[in-house]
Structure formats: C-alpha cells, structure tokens
N, C-alpha and C positions, 0 to 999 in steps of 0.2 A: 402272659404267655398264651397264645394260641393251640387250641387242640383240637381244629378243624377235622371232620369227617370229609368222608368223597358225597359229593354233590349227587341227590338221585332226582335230580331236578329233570320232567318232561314235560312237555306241552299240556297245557291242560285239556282233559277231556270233556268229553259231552256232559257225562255225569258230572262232572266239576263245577262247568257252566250252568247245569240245572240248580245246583246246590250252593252256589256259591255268588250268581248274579244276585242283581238287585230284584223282590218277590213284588210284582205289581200282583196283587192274588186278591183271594174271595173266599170268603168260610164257603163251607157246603153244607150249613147246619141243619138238623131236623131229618137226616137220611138213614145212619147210621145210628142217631140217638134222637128220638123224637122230642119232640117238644110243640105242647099242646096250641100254642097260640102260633107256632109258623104252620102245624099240620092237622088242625082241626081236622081231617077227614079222616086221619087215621086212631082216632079214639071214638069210640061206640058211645053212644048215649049214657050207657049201664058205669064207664070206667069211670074210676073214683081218686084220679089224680091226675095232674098235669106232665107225668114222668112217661120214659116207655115202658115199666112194669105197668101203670096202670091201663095202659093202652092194649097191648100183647094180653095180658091176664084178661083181659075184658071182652078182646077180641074170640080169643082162646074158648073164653065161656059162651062166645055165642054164636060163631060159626063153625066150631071145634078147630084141633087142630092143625089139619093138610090144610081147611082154608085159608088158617089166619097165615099159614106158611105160605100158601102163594102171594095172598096179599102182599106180606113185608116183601117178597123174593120181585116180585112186580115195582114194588116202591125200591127198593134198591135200584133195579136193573134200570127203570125208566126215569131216576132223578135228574140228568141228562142229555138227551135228547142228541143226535148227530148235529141237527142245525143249532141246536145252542152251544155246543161244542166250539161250531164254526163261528157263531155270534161272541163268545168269548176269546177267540183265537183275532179272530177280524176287525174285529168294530171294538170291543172292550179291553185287547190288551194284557190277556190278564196270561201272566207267564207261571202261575202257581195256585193251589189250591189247598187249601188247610182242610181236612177230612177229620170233623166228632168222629168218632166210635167208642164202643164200651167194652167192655169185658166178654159180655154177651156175644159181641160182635166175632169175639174167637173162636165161637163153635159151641156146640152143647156141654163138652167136656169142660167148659172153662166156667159155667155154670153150676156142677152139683156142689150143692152146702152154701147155695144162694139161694134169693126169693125167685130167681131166674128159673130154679131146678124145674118146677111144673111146667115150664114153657119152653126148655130148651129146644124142644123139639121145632120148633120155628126159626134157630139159629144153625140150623146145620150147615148151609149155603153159603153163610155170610162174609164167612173168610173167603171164597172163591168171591166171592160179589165185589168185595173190597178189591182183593188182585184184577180181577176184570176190567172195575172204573180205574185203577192203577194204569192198566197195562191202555185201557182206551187214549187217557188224558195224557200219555207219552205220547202218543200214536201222532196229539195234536202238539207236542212240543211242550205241553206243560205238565210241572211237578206236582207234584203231591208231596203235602206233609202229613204225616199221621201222627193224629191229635187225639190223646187217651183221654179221653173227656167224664168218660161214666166209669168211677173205676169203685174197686171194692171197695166199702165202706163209706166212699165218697171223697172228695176231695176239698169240698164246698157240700152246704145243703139246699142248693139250688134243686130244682128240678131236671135241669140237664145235665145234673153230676149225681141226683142223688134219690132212690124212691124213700128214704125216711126223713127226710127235713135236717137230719145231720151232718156233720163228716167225721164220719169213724174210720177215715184212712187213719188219720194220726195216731199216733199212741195205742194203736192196736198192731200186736207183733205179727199177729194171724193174717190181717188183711195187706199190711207191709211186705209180706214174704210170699203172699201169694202175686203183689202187684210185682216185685222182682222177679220171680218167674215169667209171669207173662209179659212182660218190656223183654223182659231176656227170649222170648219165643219171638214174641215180634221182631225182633232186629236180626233175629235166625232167619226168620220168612223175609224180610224186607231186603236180605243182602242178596238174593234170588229177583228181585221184582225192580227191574230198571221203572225209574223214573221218582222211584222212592227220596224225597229231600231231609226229609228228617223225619226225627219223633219226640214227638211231646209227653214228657212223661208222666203229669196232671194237666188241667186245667184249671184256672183261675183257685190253687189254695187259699185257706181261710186265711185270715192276717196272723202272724203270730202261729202258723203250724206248728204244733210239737214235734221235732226228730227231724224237719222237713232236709234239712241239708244233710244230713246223714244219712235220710233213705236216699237223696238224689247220689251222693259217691256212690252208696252199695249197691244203686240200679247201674250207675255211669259202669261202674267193675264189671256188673253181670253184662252188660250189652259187650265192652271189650271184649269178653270170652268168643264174642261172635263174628263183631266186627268193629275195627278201632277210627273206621273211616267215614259213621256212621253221625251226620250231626245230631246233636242231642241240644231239645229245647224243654226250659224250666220255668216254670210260673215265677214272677216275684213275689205273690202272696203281697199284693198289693201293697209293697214296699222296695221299690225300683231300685235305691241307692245301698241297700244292705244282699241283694241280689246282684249285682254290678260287681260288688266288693269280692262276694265272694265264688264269683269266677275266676276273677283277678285273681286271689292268693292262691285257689288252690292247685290254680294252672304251674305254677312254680313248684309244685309239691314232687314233680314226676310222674304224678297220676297217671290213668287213662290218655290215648292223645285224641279223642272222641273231640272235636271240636266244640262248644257248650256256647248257646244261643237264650238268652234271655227274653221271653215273652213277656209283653206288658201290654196293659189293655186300656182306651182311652176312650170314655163315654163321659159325656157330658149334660146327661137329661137324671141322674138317678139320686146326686146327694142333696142337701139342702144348698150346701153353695150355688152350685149349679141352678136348683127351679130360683134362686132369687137373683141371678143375675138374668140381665136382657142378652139377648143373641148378638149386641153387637159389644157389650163386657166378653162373652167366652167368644166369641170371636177374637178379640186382644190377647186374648191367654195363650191362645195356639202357637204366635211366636215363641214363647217361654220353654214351651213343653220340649221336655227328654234333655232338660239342661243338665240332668243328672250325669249326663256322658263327659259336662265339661271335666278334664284332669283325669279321664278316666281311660279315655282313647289315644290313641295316635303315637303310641310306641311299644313295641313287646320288648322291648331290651330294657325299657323303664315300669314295666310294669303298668301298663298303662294300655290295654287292649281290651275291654270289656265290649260288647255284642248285644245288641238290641233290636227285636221286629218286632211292631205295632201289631198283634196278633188278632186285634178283634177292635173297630172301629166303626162309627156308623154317620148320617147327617140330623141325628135325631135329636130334638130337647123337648123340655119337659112342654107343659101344654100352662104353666105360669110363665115360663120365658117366652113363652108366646103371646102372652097376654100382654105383654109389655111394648108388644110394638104392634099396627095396624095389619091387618089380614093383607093387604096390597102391598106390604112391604115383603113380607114371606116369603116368596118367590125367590127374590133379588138375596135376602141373608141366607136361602137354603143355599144355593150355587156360591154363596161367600165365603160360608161354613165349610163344604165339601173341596174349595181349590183349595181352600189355604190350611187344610189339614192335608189334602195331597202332596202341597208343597213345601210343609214341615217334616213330612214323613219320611220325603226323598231326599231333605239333607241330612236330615240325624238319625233316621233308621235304616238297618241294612234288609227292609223290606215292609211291607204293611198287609193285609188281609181282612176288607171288609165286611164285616157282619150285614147281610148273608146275603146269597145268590137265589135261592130259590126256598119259596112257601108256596102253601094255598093263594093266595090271594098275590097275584104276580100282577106288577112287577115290583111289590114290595113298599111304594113309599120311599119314607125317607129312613129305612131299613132296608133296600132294595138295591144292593148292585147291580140288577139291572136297568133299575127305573133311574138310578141317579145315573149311571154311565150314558145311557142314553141322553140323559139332559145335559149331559157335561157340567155337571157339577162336582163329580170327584175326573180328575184328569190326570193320565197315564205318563211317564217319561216320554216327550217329543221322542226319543232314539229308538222308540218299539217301533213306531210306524211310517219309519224313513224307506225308501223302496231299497231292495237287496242292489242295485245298479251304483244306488248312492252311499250303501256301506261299501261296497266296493270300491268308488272312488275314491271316497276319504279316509282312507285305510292307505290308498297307492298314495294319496300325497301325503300322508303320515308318514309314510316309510321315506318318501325323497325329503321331510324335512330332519327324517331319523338322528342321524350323524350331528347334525348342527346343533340342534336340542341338548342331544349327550353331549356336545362337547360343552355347551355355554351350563348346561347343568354342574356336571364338573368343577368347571372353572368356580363358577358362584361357592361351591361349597367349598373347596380348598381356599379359595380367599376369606373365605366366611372363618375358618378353622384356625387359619394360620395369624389370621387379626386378634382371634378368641383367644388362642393359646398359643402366643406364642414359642419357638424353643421345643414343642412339643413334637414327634415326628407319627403320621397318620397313614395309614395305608390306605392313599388314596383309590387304589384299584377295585377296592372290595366295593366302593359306592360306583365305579363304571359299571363293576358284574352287576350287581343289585338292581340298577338302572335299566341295564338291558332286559335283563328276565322279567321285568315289573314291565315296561313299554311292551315287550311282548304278550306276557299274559294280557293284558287290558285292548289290545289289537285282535288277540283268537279270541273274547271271550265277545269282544264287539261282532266280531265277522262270523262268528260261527252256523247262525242262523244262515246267513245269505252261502255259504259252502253247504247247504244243509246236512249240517253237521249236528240237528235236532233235527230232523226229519223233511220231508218234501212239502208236508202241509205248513209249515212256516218259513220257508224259503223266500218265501217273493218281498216280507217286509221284514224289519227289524234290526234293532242289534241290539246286546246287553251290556252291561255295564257290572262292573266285580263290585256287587251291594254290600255282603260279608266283609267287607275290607279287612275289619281284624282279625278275623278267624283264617282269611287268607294269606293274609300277612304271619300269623303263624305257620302254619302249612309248609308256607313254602321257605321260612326259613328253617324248618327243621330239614326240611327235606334239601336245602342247601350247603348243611355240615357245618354252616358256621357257627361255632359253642363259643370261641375264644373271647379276650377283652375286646375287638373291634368289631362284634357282631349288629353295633349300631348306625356304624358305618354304611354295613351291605343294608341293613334296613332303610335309610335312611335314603340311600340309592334304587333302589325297589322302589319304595311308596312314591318316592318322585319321578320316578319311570313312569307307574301307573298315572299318576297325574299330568303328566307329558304325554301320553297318548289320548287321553282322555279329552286336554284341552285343543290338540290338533284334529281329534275328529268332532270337536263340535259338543262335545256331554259335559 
C-alpha cells in the first residue's frame, strides 16, 4: 500500500551542483596543517619535529610571537595565488579542493588545554583565512571540502594528525567531546560560507579505531543540530568494505538525512606489497580497485547505495619498484600509472583528490598536481573542457531526442516487467516521473556552468556530471515523497533518466 508524500522536488541548485558533481579536485596540503617535508621553510632550524606544533612553537621561540603570526597569516593568505587559481580553473580542471585544517585552525579558543595553548596567539586569523580561501575558490567555481585533519588526540600518529606519535582520539571521552563540539561549530560556520562541499570528520583513522562509528553517529547528530543538508565524509580506517556496510545499514535506521560519503585513500609506494611489485604489476591492480562497490551501489530501494571518493591519491612508487625497470622506461609508466588511475577513479568514484597542489619545491614531482597535470599524466573528464557554445548544443539536441528516449525507456521496462512477472500489475508511471526528473537533473547539472550558474569565470568551458550518484539518488527520492511498495520503480526511472541524458550529451 502506498503512503506517498507531496513531492518537494526543484531544480537543483548551484550549491547542489558544487556538492553533488563528479570532484576532479586536489588536496591543498601543508597550508592549514603543515607538514615538514612539503614545507621545509616553514620549520626553523631549532624545531624538533616534523608536525606543526613543532614548527609554530619553534618559530614562536625565535622571532616571538606577532612575527611567527605574520608569517603563518602570510603562508595562509598566499598558498594560492590569483594566476594559479586561473591555472587550476583553465588548464587543470580541477572543480574541487580538499582543505587539511586542525583544531588550531578554529582560533585560540579552540586551543586552551592543548600543547597549542602557548601558541595560540598565532591562530587568531585563521578562521577568517579559511573563509577567505572558501569564499575566493567560489569566486572561481570551485568547492572546497573541509578536511579535519589535525584533531585532538589524533586520529592517526602521523605527523599530519598528530604532535605525539599517537592517536588518542579513540577511546578518550575528553578528546571525543571536544572533536563533537568542534565539527558541530564548523557545520554552524560552514552553513554561512557558499562554496562549502563537505566535511570530513577525521582523516585517514588508525585500522581497528576503538568507538570510531559511534563517535561518527554522535558527530553526524551534532552537525544535524545545524544543518541536515550538510555532506559528511568518513575515513574507513583503512578497511573500505566494513565502512561501505555501514553507511548502508545505518541510512535505513532514520537517522540524520546528512548525506555520508566515504573516503578512501590509494597509494601505492608505502607497503611491502607495493615496493616488491614492478610498476607495470600495480599498474594491472588499478583495474580491480574500489571493487568493493560491487553489490553495494545502484539501488536505495535495495539497500544498496554506498558512496565513495578517492580522497588522497598520488603517481608515486616506491624507489624498489623503480628499480625493476630501466630509468628510460619511467617516463612512459609515470603517464601510465596517472591516466589509468584517472580512469578508474571516474568510473567507480563519485570524485578523486590528488595528493598535493602545492610545496616548497613546485611543481612537486610525481607528488605534484601540478607537475603531473601539466604532463597529462593524470587527465580530467573530456566534459570540463568542452566550450560553453557546445554544452549548449548538446543539451538542445538532448532535449529534441527527450520524448523518444522516454518513451523507448518506458516501453523496455514495462516489457522487461511484464515478461518477469507476469499477472503482476506495476505502476508504470512512477518510472516516467522518475525518468523525467533524473534527464532533467543530469541536463542542469551539465549546463550549469555555461548559464553561469557557478559564476562568470567558468562560464566559457565546461559541464559537470552528478558524480554522487548515490547520495543523489537519495536526495531526491526523499524529496520525491515516494515511501510506498513501488518506490523502486520511480528509482529505477530516475537513475535511467540520468543515464539517458548523459549518454545524449556525449559523458
């Protein structure tokens, strides 16, 4: 029996499109959370660790502290640049940006009863500095995700999560309540700051976190307090398929309706596996990778909607897998390694973000989003840099083959049904509704750019494509009203709407 809701289905908006396309993106690492080997200039002779406590505290002690505060407020303000802005917008493609920041990052307050406390005084700015690059990286059409990288306790005992070698996030109720607080502030400041995509509410936890999915509900609760429209992204704790699972179940629970995006991170130079194979063995892997999705996607009515971006990726291996093949071959396997992670990433993730955009030592290597974009060794969706003249027309002949489409879609599924089950009676109409509004969305969310409906500075090229697919295929069936037994219908009609617009324009 049907208990259909009134439908609060509208066109989707800009913000939608930022948060909800496919993310060709770029960490911004080492800005907001330093890390000694991308920013050797910003650690003093004297500091006595590769973290940014030891960096700030060392600075602190040796040009006190108004300077060591210009300095960071400088290294903020100018990570950057207007023309690299444009070189990313232009040439690189890149429609999103993942933002480290720490705790620190929220201001002195957010600091006392940490080792931060003696140095807060260099944090005061930094919230504005965050909203600024925010409000800049709009300016050019691209999102920002905020990435809680350095959180209390730790999350990991890396140096970019961590100044004790630890991670005393876990299993400490002190530092757990204070990281819910502060995600619960930020998604308060974030829901003020257009351009904002999400937030991450660790980075990279340890394997096996103690509490880890109980602190993510209790934060996921606190952020609804502010805003429920707010995506939320989750480490797997480097275990992809028990992270997948349980987005899945607890999305049926009636929880939060926070959308929940799963980070996973894919490097290939760090385990033993990895230094003993040759570059063109993990070359062969790449196909395989994120199979974890398989059985896991491609229906909310079946449970079966799990969410995945490649959050931290690079073209780097170890300097043993190098070893394995001639120095003159390098070249040819770096550009091998980079397309064809490019091109795994844009079928099975709803986005990627290469590790990193900017160090000391630019253009980075085969660390280098810059360096590697420039060689076209990682390569962007052909649909970013189609001119706005030819999103245009392939939109208009989308729309004159609109009708014929839907009806041959249709048909295929009522014959497909009726063969299946027979005797059964289907309300066909709910897969025309579903069909139209899926064709539609996937039409505004292509054209949006060339209406500049992201701004004038990316008007001239582009279009996007709905990368999120599962989390928007939720979205909008909630927002469609359909609860009842045939709510896989109108799904069903949707998702092949989407894919009917998609394959008329060409993506």
């Amino acid at each position: 029996m049907s208990t259909n809701q009134a439908s609060t289905i509208s066109a989707p908006t800009a913000t939608d499109v930022l948060r909800y396309r496919y993310h060709w993106g770029t960490n911004l690492g080492s800005i907001f959370v330093l890390e000694k080997w991308l920013s050797g200039s910003m650690f003093p002779a004297n500091s006595t660790g590769n973290h940014e406590l030891a960096a700030v505290t060392a600075s602190v002690q040796e040009i006190g502290l108004e300077a060591a505060k210009a300095k960071w407020e400088a290294h903020w303000k100018e990570a950057v640049s207007e023309d690299e802005f444009d070189w990313l917008v232009k040439e690189a493609r890149c429609t999103s940006i993942r933002l480290p920041i720490g705790f620190f990052t929220l201001g002195e307050e957010w600091c006392k009863g940490t080792k931060f406390e003696s140095v807060a005084g260099v944090y005061t700015n930094a919230w504005t500095a965050v909203k600024e690059f925010v409000e800049r990286a709009r300016g050019r059409g691209i999102g920002v995700l905020l990435d809680f990288h350095f959180v209390y306790g730790g999350a990991n005992g890396d140096a970019h999560g961590s100044a004790t070698g630890r991670a005393d996030l876990w299993g400490n109720a002190t530092n757990l309540e204070r990281m819910k607080e502060a995600l619960g502030w930020i998604a308060k400041e974030a829901k003020d700051m257009d351009g904002v995509i999400g937030l991450q509410l660790v980075n990279e936890a340890v394997r096996n976190a103690e509490g880890m999915y109980q602190f993510y509900e209790d934060v996921i609760t606190e952020i609804a307090r502010w805003d429920e429209t707010l995506p939320i992204y989750i480490s797997n704790a480097w275990d992809l398929s028990t992270a997948l699972d349980w987005t899945i179940e607890r999305r049926a629970l009636g929880v939060p309706k926070n959308p929940v995006v799963v980070d996973t991170h894919r490097y290939y130079t760090f385990s033993d596996e990895d230094r003993s194979q040759s570059p063109q063995q993990i070359i062969g892997r790449i196909g395989s990778e994120l199979e974890e999705l398989d059985g896991r996607e491609g229906s909310v009515a079946d449970k079966k909607d799990a969410q995945l971006i490649v959050g931290e990726w690079s073209c780097v291996l170890d300097t043993k897998t190098w070893a394995r093949v001639t120095p003159e071959e390098r070249v040819g396997l770096v550009t091998q390694f980079g397309r064809v992670q490019s091109q795994r990433w844009q079928q099975r993730a709803g986005g990627s973000f290469f590790w990193t955009f900017k160090m000391d030592w630019m253009d980075g290597g085969e660390w280098g989003f810059a360096e590697q974009s420039k060689k076209h060794n990682i390569v962007p969706p052909e649909y970013l840099a189609l001119p706005a003249q030819e999103v245009r027309d392939r939109i208009s002949a989308a729309e004159a083959n609109r009708g014929a489409l839907a009806q041959t879609a249709r048909q295929s599924h009522e014959e497909y049904w009726n063969r299946t089950a027979p005797g059964n009676s289907f309300d066909y109409q709910l897969y025309s509704d579903g069909w139209n509004i899926g064709f539609s969305d996937a039409q505004t969310f292509f054209g949006m750019r060339s209406q500049a409906g992201l701004g004038a500075s990316v008007a001239a090229e582009g279009g996007d494509k709905i990368g999120l697919l599962e989390i928007w295929v939720e979205k909008r069936l909630f927002e469609s009203g359909q609860t009842g037994d045939s709510v896989w219908i109108w799904e069903q009609g949707f998702r092949a709407g989407i894919g009917g617009s998609n394959q008329l324009v060409g993506m």
